[in-house]
Structures are given as C-alpha cells and as structure tokens.
TORTORPA-369273 format. One line per field, with one value per atom (N, C-alpha, C): residue in one letter; atom name; x, y, z. Coordinates in steps of 0.02 Angstrom, whole numbers, padded with zeros to 5 digits. Each point is the difference from the previous one (the first is absolute). Example, Ala and Ser with C-alpha at 12.3 -4.5 7.8 and 13.67 -1.06 7.14 Angstrom:
BEGIN
code: A	A	A	S	S	S
site: N	CA	C	N	CA	C
xx: 00660	-00045	00045	-00018	00042	-00039
yy: -00284	00059	00060	00053	00059	00055
zz: 00390	00000	00000	-00036	00003	00037
end
This chain:
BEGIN
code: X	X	X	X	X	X	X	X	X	X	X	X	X	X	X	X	X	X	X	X	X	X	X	X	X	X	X	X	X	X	X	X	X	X	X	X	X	X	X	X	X	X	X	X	X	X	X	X	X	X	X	X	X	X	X	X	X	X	X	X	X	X	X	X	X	X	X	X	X	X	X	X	X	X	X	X	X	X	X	X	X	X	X	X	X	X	X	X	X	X	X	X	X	X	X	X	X	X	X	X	X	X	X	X	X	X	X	X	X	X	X	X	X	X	X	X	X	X	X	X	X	X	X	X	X	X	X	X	X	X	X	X	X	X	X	X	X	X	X	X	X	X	X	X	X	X	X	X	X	X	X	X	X	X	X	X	X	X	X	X	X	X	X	X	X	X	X	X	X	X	X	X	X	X	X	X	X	X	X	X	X	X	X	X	X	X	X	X	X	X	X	X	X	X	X	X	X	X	X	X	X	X	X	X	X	X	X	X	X	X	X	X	X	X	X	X	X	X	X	X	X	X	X	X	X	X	X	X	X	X	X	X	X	X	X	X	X	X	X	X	X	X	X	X	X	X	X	X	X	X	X	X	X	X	X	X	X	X	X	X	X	X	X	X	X	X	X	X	X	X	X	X	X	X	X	X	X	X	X	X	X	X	X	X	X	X	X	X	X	X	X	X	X	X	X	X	X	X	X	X	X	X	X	X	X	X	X	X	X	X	X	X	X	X	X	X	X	X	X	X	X	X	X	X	X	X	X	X	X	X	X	X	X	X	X	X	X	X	X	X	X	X	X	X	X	X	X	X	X	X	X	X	X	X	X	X	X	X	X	X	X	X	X	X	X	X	X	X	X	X	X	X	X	X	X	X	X	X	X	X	X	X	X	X	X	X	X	X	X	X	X	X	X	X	X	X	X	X	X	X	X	X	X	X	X	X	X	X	X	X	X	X	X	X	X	X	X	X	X	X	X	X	X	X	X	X	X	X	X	X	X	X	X	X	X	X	X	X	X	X	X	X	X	X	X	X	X	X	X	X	X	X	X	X	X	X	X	X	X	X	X	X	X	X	X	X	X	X	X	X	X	X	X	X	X	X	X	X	X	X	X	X	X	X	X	X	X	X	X	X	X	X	X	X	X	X	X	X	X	X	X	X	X	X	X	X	X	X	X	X	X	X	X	X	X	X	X	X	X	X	X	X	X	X	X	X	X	X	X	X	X	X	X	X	X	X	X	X	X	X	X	X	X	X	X	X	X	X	X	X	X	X	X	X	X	X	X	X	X	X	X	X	X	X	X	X	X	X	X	X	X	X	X	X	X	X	X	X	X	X	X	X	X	X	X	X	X	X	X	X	X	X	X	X	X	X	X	X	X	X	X	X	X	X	X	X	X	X	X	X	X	X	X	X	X	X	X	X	X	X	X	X	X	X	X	X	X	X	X	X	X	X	X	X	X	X	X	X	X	X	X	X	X	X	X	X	X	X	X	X	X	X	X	X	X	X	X	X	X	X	X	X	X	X	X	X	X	X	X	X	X	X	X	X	X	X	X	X	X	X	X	X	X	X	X	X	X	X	X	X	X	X	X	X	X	X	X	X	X	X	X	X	X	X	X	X	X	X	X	X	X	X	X	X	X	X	X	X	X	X	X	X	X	X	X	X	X	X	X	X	X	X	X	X	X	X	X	X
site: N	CA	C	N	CA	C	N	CA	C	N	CA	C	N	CA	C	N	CA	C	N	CA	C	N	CA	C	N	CA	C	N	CA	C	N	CA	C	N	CA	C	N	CA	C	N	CA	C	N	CA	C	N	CA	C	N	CA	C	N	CA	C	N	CA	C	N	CA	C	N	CA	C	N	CA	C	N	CA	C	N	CA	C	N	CA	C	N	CA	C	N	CA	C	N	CA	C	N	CA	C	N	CA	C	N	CA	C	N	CA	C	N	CA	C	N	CA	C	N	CA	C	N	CA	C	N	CA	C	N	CA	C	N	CA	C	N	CA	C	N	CA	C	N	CA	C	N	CA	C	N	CA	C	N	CA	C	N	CA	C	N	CA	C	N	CA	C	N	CA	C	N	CA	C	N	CA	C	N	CA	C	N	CA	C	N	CA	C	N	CA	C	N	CA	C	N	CA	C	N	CA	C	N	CA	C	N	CA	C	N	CA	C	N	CA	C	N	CA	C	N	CA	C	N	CA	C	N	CA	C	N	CA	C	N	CA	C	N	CA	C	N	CA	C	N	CA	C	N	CA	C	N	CA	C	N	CA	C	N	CA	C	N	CA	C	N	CA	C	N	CA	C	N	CA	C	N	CA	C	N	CA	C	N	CA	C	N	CA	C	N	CA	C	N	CA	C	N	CA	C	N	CA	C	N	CA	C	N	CA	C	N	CA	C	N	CA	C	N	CA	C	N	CA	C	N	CA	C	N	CA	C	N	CA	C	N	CA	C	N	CA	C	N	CA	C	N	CA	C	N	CA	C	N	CA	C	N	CA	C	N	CA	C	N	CA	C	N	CA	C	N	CA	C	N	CA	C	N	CA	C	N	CA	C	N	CA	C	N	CA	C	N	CA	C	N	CA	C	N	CA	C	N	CA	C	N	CA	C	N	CA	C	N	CA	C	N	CA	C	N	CA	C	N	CA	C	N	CA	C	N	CA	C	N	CA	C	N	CA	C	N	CA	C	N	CA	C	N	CA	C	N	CA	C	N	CA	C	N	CA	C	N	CA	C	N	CA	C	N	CA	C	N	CA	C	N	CA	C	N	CA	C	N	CA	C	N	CA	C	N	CA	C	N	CA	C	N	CA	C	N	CA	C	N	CA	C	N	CA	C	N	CA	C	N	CA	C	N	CA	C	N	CA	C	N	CA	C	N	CA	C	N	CA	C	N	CA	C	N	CA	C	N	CA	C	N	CA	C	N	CA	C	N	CA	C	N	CA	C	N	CA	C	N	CA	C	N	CA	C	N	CA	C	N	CA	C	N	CA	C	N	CA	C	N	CA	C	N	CA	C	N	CA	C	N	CA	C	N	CA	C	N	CA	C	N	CA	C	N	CA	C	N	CA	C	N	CA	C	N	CA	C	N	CA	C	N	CA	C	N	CA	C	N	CA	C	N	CA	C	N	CA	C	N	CA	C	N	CA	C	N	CA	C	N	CA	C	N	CA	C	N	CA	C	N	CA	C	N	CA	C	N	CA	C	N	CA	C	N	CA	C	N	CA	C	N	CA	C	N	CA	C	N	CA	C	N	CA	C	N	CA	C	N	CA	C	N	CA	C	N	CA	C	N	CA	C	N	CA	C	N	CA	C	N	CA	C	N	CA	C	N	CA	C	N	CA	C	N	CA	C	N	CA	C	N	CA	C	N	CA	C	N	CA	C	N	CA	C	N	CA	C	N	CA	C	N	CA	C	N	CA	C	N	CA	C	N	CA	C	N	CA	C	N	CA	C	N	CA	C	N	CA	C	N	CA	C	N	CA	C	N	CA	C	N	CA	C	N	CA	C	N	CA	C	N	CA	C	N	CA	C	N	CA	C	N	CA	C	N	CA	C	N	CA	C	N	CA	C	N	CA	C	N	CA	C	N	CA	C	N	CA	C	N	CA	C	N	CA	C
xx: -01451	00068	00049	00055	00029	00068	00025	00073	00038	-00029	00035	-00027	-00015	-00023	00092	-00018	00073	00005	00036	00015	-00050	-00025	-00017	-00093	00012	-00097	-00020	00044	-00017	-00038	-00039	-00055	00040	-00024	00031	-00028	00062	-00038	00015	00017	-00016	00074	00046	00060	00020	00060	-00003	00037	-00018	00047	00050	00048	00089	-00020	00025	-00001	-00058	-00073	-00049	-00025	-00062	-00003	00029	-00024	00019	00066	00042	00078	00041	-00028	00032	-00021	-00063	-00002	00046	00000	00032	00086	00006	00088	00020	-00072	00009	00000	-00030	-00015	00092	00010	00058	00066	00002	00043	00009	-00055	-00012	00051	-00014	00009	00077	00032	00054	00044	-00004	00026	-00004	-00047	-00007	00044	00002	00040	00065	00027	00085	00004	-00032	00033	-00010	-00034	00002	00063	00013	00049	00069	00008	00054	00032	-00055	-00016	00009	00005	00019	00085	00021	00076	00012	00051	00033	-00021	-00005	-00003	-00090	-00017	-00093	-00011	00068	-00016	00001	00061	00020	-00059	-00027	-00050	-00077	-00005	-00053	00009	00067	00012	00004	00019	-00028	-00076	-00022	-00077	-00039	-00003	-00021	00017	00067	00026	-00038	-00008	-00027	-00095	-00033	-00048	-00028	00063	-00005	-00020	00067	-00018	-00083	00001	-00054	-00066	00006	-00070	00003	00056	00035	-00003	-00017	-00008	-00083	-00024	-00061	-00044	00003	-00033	00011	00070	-00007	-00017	-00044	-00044	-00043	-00030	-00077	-00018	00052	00002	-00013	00061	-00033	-00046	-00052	-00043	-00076	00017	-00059	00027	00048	00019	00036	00016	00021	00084	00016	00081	00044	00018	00049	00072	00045	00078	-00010	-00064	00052	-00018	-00022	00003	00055	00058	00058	00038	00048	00016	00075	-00017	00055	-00002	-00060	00015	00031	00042	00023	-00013	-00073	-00006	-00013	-00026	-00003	00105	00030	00063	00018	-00003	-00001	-00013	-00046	-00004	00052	00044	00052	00061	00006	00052	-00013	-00076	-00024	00043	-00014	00003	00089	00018	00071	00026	-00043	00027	-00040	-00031	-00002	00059	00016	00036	00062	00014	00079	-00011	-00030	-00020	00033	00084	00046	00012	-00033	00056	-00042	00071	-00022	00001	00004	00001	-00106	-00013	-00060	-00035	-00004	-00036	00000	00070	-00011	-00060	-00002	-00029	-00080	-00014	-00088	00022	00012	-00012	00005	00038	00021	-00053	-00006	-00032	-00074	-00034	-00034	-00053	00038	-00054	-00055	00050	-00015	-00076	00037	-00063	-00047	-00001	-00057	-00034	00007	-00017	-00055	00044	-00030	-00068	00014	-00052	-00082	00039	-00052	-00050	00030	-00021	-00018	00032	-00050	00011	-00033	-00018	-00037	-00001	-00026	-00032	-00008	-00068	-00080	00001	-00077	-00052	00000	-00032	-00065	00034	-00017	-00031	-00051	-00048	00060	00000	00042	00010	-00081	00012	00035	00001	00020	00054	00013	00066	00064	00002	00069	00002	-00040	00010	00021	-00037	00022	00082	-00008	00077	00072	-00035	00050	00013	-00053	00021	00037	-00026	00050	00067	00002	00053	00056	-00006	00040	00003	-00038	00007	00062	-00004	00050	00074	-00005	00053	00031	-00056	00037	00019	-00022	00038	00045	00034	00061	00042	-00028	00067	00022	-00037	00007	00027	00003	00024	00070	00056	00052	00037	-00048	-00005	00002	-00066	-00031	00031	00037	00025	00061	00048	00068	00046	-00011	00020	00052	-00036	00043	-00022	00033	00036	00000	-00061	-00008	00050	00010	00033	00018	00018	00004	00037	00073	00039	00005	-00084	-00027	-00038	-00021	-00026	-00009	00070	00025	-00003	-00023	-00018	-00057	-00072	-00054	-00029	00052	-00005	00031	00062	00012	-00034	-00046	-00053	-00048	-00034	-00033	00006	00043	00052	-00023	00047	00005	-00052	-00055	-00071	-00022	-00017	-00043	00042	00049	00023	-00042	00004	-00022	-00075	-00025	-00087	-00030	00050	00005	00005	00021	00002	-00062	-00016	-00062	-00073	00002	-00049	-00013	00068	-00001	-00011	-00002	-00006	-00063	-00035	-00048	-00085	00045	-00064	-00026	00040	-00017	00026	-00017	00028	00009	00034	00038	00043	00008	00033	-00037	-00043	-00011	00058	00020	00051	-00005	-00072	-00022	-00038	-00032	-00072	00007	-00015	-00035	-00056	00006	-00065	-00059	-00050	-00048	-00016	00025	-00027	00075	00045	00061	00043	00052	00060	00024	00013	00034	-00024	-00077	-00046	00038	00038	00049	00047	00002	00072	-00040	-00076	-00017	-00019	00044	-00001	00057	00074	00048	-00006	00018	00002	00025	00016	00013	00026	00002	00005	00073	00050	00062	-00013	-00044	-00002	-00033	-00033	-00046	00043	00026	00042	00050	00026	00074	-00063	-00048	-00041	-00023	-00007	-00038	00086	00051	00048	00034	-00013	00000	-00027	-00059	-00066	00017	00009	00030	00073	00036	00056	-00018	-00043	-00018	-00029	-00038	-00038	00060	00045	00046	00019	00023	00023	-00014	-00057	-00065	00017	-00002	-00014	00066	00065	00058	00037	-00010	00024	-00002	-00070	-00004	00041	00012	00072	00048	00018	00069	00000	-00042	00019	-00018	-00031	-00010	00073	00024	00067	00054	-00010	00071	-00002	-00067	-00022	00022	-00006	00016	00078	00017	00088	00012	-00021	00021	-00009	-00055	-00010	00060	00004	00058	00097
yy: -00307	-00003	00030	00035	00048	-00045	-00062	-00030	-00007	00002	-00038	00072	00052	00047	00046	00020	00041	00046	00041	00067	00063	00003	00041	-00032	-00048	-00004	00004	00018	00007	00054	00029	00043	00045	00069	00043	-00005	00029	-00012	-00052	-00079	-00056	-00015	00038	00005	00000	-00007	00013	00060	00039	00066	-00017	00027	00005	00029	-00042	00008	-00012	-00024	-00011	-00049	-00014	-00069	-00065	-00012	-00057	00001	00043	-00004	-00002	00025	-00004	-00072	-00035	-00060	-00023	-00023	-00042	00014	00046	00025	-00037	00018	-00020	-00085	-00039	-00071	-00008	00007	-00002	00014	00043	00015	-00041	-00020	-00037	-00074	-00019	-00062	00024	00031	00031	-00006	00022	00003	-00059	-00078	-00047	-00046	00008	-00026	-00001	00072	00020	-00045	00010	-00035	-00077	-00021	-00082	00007	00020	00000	-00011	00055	00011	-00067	-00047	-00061	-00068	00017	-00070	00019	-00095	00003	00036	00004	00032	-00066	-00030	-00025	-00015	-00010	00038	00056	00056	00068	00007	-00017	-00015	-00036	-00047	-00019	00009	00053	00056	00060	00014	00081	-00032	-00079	-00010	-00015	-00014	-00017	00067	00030	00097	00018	00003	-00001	-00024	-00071	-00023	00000	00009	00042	00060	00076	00032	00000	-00042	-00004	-00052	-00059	-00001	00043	00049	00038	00047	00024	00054	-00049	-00062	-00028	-00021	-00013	-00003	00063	00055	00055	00017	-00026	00052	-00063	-00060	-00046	-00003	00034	00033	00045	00060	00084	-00036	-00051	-00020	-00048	-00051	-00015	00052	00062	00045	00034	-00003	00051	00075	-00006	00089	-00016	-00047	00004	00025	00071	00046	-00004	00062	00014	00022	00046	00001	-00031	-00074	-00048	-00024	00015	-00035	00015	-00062	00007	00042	00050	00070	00063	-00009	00015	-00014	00067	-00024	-00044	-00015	-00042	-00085	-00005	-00067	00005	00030	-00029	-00025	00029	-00006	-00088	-00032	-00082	-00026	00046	-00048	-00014	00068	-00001	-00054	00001	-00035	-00082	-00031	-00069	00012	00041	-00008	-00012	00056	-00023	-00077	-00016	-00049	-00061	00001	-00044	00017	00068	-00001	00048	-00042	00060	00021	-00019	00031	00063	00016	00080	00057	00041	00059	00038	00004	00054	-00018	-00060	00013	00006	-00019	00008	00087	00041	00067	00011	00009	00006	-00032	-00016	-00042	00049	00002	00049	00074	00036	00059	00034	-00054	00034	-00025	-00070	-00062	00023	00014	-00006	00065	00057	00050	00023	-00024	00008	-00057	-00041	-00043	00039	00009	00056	00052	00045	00034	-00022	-00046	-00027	-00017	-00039	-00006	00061	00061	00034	00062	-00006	00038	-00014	-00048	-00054	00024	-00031	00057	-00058	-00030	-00061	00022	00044	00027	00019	-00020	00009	-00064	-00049	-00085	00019	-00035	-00011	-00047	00003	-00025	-00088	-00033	-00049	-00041	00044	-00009	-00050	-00045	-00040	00046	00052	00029	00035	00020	00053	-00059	-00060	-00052	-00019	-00024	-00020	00050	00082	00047	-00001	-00014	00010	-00073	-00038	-00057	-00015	00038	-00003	00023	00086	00037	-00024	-00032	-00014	-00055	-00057	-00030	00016	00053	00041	00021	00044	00024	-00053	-00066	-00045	-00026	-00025	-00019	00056	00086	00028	00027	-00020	00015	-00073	-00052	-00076	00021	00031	00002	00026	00073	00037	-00033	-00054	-00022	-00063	-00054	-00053	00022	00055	00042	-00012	-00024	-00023	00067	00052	00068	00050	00054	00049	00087	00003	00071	00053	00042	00057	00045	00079	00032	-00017	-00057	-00017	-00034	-00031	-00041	00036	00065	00031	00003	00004	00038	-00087	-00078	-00039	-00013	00041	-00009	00043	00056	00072	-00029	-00014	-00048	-00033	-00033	-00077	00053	00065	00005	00052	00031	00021	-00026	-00060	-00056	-00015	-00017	-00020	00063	00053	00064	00011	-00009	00019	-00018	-00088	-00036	00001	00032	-00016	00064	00062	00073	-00010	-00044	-00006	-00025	-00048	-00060	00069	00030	00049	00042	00015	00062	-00040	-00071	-00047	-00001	-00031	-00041	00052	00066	00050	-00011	-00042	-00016	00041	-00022	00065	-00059	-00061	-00032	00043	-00038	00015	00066	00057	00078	00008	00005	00047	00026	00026	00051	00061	-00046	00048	-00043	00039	-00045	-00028	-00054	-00033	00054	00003	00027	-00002	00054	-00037	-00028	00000	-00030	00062	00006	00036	00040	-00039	00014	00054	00038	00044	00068	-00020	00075	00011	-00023	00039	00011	-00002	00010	00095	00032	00066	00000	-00038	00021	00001	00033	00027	-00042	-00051	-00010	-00079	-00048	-00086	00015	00020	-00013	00012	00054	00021	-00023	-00032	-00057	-00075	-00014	-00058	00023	00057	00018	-00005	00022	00022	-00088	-00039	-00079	-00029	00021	-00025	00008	00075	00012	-00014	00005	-00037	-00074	-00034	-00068	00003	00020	00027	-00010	00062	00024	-00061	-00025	-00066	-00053	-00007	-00068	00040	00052	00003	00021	-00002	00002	-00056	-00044	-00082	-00020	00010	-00005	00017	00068	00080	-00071	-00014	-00030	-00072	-00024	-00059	00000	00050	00040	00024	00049	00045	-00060	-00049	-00052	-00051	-00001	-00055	00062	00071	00014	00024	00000	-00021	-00048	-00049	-00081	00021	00015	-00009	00044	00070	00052	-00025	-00061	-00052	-00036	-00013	-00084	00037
zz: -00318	00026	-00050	00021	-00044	00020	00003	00034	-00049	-00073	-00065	-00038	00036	-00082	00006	-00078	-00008	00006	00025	00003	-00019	-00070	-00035	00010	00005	00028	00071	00030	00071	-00004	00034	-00011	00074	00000	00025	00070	00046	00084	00016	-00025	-00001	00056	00002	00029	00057	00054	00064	-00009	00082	00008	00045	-00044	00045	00076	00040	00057	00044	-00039	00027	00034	00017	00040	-00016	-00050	-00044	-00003	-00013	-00013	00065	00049	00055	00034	-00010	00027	-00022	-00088	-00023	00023	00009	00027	00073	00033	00068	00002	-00045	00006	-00051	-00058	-00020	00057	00022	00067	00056	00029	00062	-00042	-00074	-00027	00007	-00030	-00022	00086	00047	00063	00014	00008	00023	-00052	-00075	-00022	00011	00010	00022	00049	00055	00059	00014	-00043	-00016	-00042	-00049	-00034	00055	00034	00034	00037	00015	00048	-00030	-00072	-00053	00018	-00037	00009	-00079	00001	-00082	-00052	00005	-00071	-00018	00071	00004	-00036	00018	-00025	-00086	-00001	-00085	-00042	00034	-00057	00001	00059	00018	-00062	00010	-00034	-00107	-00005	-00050	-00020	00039	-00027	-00003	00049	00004	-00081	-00017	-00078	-00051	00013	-00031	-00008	00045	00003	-00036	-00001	-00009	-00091	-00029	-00052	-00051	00068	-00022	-00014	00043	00010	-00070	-00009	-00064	-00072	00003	-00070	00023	00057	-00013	-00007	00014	-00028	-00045	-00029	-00093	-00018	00024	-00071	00049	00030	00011	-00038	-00003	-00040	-00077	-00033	-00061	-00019	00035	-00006	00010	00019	00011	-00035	-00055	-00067	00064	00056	-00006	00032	-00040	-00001	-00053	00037	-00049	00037	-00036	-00004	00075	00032	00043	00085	-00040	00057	00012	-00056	00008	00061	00038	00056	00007	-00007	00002	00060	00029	00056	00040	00042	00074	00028	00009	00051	-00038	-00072	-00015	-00021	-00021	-00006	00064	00081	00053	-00005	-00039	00006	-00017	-00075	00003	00051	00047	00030	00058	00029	00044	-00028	-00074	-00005	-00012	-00011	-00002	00097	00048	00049	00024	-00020	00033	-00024	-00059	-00020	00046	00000	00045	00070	00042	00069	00020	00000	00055	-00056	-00053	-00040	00041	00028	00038	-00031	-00096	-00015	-00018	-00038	-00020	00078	00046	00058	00010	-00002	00004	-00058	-00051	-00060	00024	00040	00011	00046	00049	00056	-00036	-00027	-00001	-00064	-00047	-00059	-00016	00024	-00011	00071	00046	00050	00005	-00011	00000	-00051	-00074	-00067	00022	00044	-00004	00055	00054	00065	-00061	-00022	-00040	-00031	-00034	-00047	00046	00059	00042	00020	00016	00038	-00048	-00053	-00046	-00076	-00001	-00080	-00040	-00071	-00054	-00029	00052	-00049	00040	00024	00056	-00062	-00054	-00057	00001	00021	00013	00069	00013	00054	00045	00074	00025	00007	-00043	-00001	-00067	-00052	-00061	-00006	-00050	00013	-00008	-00029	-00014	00052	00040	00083	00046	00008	00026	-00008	-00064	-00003	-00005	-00026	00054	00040	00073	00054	00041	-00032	00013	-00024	-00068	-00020	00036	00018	00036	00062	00035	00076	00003	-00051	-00009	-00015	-00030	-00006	00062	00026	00062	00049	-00021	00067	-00043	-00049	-00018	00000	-00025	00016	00081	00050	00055	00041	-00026	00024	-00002	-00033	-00005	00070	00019	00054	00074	-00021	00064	00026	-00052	00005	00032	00010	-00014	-00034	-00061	-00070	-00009	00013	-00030	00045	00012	00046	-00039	-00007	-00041	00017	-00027	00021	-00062	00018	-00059	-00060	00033	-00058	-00052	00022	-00071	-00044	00022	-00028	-00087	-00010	-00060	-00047	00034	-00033	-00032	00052	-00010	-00070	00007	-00045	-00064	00004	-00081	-00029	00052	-00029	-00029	00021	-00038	-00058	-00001	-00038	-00076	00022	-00052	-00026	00024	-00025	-00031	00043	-00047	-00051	-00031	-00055	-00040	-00022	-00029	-00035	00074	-00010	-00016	00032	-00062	-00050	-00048	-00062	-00032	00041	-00019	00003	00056	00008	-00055	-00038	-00063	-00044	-00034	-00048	00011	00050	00038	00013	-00009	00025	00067	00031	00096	00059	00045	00050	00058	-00006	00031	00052	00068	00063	00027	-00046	-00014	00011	-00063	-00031	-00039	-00008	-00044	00039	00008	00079	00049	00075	00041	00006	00045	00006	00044	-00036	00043	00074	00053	00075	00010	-00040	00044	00016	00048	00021	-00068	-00041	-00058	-00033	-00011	-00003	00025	00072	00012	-00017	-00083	-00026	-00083	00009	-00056	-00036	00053	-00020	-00015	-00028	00010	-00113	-00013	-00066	-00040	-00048	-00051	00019	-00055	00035	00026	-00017	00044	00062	00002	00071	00057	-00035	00025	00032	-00043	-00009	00039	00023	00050	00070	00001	00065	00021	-00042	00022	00016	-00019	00005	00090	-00005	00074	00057	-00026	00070	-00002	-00041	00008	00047	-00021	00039	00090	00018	00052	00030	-00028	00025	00026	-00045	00011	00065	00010	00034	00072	-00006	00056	00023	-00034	00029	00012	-00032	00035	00053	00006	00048	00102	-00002	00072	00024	-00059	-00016	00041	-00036	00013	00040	00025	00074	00061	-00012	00046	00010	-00065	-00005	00046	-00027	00033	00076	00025	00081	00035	-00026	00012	00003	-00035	-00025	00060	00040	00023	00089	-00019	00081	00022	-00066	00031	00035
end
C-alpha cells in the first residue's frame, strides 16, 4: 500500500491521469455530493445555515492541520506545504465567513475568487503524482469540494447578488494577497498561488509563452480578470432584465 508513502518514493506510473477514469469517477461521486449538499443547505433555516457554513470552516481547517502532521510524521513536511495557496488561504476566508455570514463583500470573494481556483484545482490538480487513493489525493479532493460548497452557499442561500460591480472587490482581495506571497515566493524559493510558473495541465499554461515574469504576471492578471467576469457578466444582464420587466 502506497497511502502514507511520500512524494519522492512513490515509484513512477503509480499516479492517476488528469481527466481519466479514476478522476472523473471521483469528480462525478464528489459532484453528485456537492449538488445534494447545496440543496439541503438551501432547506435549513438561517441559523441551521450559519452553523453549517461554520463547521464546513471548521472542518476545512481540521483536515489542513491534519495532513501537515501526517507530511511530518512521514518526515516529507517542507516550506512549500505552507498554507499560501489560493486555495488553502481560501480556508481562512471560509472561517472568517462563517463567523460573519451576512458580509457581501467576503461572500463576493468565495464566489468570485474561492470558487473559481477550487473548480480549477478539481479539474486539473497537480497532486496526479499520488495514486488516487493516496491520503494527500484524498484529502485534496475533499478538501476543494468543500470549498466549492461554502463558496457557492453565499450564492445559493441568496446571501449575495453577484454582478460586475463587485467585481473590482474580488480583484482587490487578490491584489492584496499576491503581493504578499510574491515576496514570500522570492525569499521562500516557492511558486505559491503560480506566480512564478503555471501549474502543469492547468489554464494558466496559456500564458506560458508570454515573455518575461511581468508579462506573465500582467497575462494571469488578466485571465483572472476575464474569469471574474465570466461569472459576473450573467448577474447583471439578468438583474437589468428583471428591472426592464417590472
């Protein structure tokens, strides 16, 4: 059994393929969970919901302190297990919303920036190194699935009301963060959020002809851009329908 071996003794082949059987079951059984949870969700009263959207929180972080003291009891806990990714910072915003569910700015921020990188992660993850039963492929894919239902509870509960004009909140939040963890990356020798390279197999791969790290860093800046506003654009042209009915 390979469930507890580390990284570097995994023996080659030993891996799943992006998009293959195995990854698409596990997507399809995660999904089916993911849809049946929302709409139970939807069906609790609010204060059901509130201490739903805290325990999910609280969950999340359990799973994120129980794998880095798995990683260091099997010795392969390094710098860049640290939780600086998109998507593990994504936990803190999760336990911040649960503490305050009604903020429509952090609910934009799980929907606009949170739902999106966990989507991603799902659908093309850079842990396929790990046999799909491995504990760290495991608790990836559980991890992110959880994700995608607290940052989509905001959506689904109608807590908050997407549209392009939050846009420019979701884009500050991360703004604000890649600064920070650009720095940690050039200290750190890490490639946190990729903001150095893309992840192998992810989206991000099509801006890896663009010439030099600024250019890189203006091109991930934009496709992020494009994305928020993918997911906002139908908000809005839906709200000013409604408005153009009445």
């Amino acid at each position: 059994m390979l469930y507890f071996t580390p990284e570097g003794q995994i023996p080659a082949g030993e891996g799943f393929t992006p998009l293959g059987w195995q990854h698409l079951l596990m997507l399809a059984i995660l999904g089916t969970f993911t849809v049946l949870s929302l709409r139970w969700m939807r069906r609790l009263h609010t204060g059901e919901q509130n201490r739903l959207l805290r325990s999910l929180g609280g969950v999340m972080l359990g799973l994120e302190v129980l794998k880095d003291f798995i990683l260091a009891v099997i010795g392969a806990f390094s710098v860049g297990y640290l939780p600086l990714h998109l998507c593990s910072l994504a936990m803190f915003v999760c336990l911040y919303y649960g503490a305050h569910p009604w903020s429509k700015n952090c609910g934009q921020i799980l929907y606009s920036v949170c739902f999106p990188g966990a989507m991603c992660a799902l659908l093309f993850p850079d842990w396929t190194m790990f046999p799909i039963l491995h504990f760290q492929s495991i608790h990836s894919f559980v991890y992110h699935t959880l994700l995608v239902q607290v940052s989509l509870a905001p959506v689904v509960t109608g807590r908050i009301r997407p549209g392009l004009r939050q846009v420019w909140k979701s884009m500050a939040f991360l703004v604000a963060v890649a600064i920070p963890v650009g720095v940690l990356n050039r200290l750190l020798h890490t490639n946190y959020m990729f903001l150095g390279h893309p992840s192998a197999g992810s989206p991000l791969e099509l801006l890896g002809n663009i010439p030099g790290r600024y250019g890189y860093l203006a091109g991930y800046f934009l496709l992020v851009l494009a994305v928020e506003i993918a997911m906002n654009l139908p908000w809005s042209i839906f709200t000013r329908w409604r408005q153009c009915k009445m």
